[in-house]
C-alpha positions in Angstrom: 53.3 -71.4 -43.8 53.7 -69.7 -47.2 51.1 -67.0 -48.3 50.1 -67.7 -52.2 48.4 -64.4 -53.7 45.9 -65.8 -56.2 47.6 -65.5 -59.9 43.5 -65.2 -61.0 42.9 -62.4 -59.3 44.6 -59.2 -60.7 46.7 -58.2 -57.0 47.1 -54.3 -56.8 50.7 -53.6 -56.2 52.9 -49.9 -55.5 56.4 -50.0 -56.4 59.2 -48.1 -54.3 62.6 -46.6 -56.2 65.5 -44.9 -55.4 68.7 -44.5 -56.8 71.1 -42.6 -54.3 74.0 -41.6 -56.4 75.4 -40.2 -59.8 77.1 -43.7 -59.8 74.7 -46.1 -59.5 72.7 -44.2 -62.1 75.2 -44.7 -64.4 76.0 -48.5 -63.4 72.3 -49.6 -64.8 70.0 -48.6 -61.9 68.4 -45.5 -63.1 64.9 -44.6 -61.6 63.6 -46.1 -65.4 65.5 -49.5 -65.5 63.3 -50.1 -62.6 60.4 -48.7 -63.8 61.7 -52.3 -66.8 62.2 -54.5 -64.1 58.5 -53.3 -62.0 56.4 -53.4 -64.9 58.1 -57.0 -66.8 57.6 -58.8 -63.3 54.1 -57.2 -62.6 53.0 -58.8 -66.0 54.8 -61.9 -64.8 52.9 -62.2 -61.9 49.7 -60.7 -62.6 49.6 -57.7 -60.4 48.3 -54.2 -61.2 50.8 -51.0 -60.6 48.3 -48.1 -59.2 50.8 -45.8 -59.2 54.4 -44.8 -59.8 54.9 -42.0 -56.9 57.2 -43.2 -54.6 60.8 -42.7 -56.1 63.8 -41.1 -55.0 66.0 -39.6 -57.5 69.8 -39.1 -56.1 68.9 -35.6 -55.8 66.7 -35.6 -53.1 67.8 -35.2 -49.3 67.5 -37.4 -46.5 64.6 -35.8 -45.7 62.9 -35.9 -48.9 63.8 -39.9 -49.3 61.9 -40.5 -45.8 58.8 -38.3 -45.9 58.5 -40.3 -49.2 59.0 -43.4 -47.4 56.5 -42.9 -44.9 53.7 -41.4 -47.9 54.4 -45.2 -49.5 53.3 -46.4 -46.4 50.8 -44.5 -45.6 49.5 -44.8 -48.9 49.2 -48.8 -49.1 47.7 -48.9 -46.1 44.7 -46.3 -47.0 44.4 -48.2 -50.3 44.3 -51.8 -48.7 47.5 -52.5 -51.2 48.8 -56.3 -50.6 51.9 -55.9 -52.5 55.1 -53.3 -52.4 58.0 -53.9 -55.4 61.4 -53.4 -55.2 64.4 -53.8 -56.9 66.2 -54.7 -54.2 66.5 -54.6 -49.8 68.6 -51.4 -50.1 66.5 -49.8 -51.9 63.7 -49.3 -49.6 65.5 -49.7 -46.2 68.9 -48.6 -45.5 68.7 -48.1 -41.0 66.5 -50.3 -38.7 63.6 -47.9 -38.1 62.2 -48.3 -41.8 62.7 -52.0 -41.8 61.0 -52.0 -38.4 58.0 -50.2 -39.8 57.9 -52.4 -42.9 57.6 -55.5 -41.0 55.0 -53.8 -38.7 52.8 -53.4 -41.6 53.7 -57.0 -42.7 52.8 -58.3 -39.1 49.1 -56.4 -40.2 47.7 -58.7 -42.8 49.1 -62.2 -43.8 48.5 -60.6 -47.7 51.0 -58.3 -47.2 54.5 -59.0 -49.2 57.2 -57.3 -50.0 58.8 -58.3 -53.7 62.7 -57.7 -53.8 62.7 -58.9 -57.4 66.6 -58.8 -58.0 67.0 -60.8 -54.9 64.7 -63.0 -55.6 63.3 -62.8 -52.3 59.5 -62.4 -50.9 59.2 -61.3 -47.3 55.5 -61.7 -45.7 54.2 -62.3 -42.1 55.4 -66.0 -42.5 57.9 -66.1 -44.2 60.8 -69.3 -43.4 63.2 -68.3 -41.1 66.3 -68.8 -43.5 63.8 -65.6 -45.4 63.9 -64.0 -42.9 67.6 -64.4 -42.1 68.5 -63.0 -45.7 66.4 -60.2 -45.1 67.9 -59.4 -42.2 71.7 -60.4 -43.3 70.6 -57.8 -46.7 69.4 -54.8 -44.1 72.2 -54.7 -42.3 74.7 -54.9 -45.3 72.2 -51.9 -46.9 72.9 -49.9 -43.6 76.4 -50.7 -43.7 76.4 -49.5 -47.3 74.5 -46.4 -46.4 76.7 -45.5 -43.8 79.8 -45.8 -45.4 78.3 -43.7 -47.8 77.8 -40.7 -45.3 81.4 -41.0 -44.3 83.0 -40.9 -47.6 81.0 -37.9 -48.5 82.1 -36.2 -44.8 85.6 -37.0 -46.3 85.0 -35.6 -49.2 83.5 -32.3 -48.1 86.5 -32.0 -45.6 88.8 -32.3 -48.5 87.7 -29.9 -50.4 87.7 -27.2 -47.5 91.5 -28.2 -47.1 91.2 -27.4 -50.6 89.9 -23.7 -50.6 86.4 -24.5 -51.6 83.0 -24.1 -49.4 81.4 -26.9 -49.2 78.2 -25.2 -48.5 75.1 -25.3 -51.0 74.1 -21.7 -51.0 75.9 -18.3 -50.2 74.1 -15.1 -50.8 75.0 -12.8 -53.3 77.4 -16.0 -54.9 76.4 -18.8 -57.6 77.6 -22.4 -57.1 79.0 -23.4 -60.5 80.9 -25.9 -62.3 84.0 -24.4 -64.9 84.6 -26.9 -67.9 85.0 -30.5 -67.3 85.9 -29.7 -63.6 84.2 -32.2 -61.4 84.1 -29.4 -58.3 81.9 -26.4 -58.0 83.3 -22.6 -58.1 81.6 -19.9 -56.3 81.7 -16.6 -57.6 80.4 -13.5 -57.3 76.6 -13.3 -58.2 76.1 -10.5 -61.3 73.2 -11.5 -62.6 70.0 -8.7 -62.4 68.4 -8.6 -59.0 71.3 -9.9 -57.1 72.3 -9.2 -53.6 75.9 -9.2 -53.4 76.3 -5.2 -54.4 73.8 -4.6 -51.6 76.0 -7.0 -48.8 79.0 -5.0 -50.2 77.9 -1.5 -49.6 76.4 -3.0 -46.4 79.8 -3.8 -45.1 81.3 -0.8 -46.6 78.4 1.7 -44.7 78.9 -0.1 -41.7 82.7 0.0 -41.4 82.4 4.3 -41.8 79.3 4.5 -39.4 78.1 3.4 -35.8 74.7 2.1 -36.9 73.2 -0.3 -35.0 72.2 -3.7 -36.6 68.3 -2.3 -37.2 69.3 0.9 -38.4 71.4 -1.0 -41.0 68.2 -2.5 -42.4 66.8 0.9 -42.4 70.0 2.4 -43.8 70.1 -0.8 -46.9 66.1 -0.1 -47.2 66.6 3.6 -48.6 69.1 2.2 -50.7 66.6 -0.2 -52.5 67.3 -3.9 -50.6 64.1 -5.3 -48.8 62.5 -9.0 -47.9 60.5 -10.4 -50.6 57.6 -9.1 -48.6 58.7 -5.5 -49.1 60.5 -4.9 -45.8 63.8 -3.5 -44.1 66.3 -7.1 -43.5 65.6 -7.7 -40.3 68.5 -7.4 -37.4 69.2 -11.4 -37.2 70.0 -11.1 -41.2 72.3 -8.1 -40.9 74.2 -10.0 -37.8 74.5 -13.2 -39.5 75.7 -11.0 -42.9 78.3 -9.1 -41.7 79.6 -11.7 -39.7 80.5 -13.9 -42.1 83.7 -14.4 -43.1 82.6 -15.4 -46.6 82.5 -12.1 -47.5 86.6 -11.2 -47.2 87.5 -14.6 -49.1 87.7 -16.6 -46.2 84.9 -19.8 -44.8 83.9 -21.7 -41.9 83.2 -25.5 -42.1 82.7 -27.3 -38.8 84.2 -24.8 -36.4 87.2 -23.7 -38.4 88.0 -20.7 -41.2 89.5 -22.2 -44.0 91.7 -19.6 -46.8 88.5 -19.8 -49.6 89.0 -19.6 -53.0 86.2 -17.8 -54.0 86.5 -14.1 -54.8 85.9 -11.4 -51.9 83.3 -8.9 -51.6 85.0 -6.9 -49.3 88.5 -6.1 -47.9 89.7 -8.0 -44.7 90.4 -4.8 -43.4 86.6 -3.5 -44.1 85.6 -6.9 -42.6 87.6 -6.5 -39.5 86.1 -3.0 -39.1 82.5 -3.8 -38.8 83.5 -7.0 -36.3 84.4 -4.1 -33.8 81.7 -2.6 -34.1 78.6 -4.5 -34.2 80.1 -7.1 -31.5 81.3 -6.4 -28.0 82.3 -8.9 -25.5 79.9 -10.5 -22.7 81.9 -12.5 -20.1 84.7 -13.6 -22.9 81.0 -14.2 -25.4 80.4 -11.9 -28.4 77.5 -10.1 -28.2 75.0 -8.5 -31.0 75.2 -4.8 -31.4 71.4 -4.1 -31.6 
């Protein structure tokens, strides 16, 4: 049975965009060449686009890409919306849980479809089982895709610690930038007005000279003018997780191991060692916090 939307009636229709990497962005699927390709086969086909919400730059986490996911959903659904566009299979569903939940909401209403317009494939509740068979021969090829994708970037992030640089996305008191035409980030040393790194500094250099505890050093750091946002003393877990962090003497962890950084210190390896002793002690072989 093949479901025919009536080309008299103007059909509502949401598209769904993503591009996932610098790459593909520059190969000709950019968030606006399918913005083209959505509006030119809306006009085609007579449907109306209510709304252009749902995209996913190559910025956005995996966490971003599915709460927007599941708002598209959500949102066709509230707005009884017959119609989802998208450039292609792997652009909407790259695992099995997201394809299952698209063909649960095709399951729901014979009027539902999804347009893959570059593959030139239509997907409803009865669609012919060679349809379905590319669909599913596409999903798995888009999960393939998407893992291999993970995997080269776990490679790449463990290359550049063998390199000397963190692969982190924030440090405090540092700025992530990128020198020249270099294609890696460089951390350095945050000077810029209001910054915390002299305040982690002096932190590390009180500690080393003094036997305060881990609350008394956010006493200690208040007086000398560093508080939360909410006008505070850092609280103990902040000074623990601070001062233990070999960041700090030029050195970083990345999945279990220190790596030789290449970023500039804040303090001394000797300071650094100092304040190990004495904000940790040992519990059954266990570091402990010094409270």
């Amino acid at each position: 049975m093949t479901v025919v939307i009536n080309q008299n009636t103007q059909e509502k229709a949401v598209p769904f965009r993503r591009v996932s990497s610098r790459e593909q962005r520059e190969e000709g699927y950019s968030i606006e060449s399918q913005r083209r390709l959505d509006k030119d086969y809306a006009n085609k086909h007579n449907f109306k686009i209510v709304t252009e919400q749902f995209e996913i730059a190559e910025s956005a986490r995996k966490s971003q890409e599915r709460k927007i996911f599941i708002e598209m959903l959500a949102y066709v659904r509230k707005n009884k919306i017959n119609i989802i566009l998208v450039e292609k299979v792997d652009r909407i569903t790259r695992n099995l849980k997201d394809a299952s939940m698209l063909a649960d909401w095709l399951e729901e209403d014979e009027k539902h479809q999804i347009h893959f317009i570059k593959d030139n494939l239509i997907i409803h509740k009865f669609s012919r089982s060679n349809e379905q068979l590319q669909w599913d021969i596409k999903i798995a090829l888009a999960r393939h895709y998407s893992n291999n994708l993970s995997e080269e970037v776990r490679k790449g992030l463990a290359e550049k610690a063998l390199c000397g640089d963190y692969p982190g996305s924030k440090k405090r008191g540092y700025l992530s930038i990128r020198l020249g035409d270099s294609k890696r980030a460089t951390w350095i040393v945050d000077k810029t007005e209001g910054s915390v790194a002299p305040y982690i500094k002096k932190s590390f250099e009180i500690m080393s000279q003094n036997n305060y505890t881990l609350q008394e050093m956010g006493h200690v750091m208040f007086k000398e003018g560093w508080q939360t946002k909410d006008g505070k003393p850092m609280a103990r877990a902040t000074m623990w997780n601070l001062l233990r962090d070999v960041f700090y003497c030029g050195n970083f962890k990345y999945k279990g191991i220190v790596y030789k950084g290449n970023h500039e210190a804040l303090v001394s390896e000797e300071v650094f060692q100092a304040v190990q002793k004495k904000i940790t002690k040992k519990v059954n072989g266990k570091y402990a916090k010094h409270h």
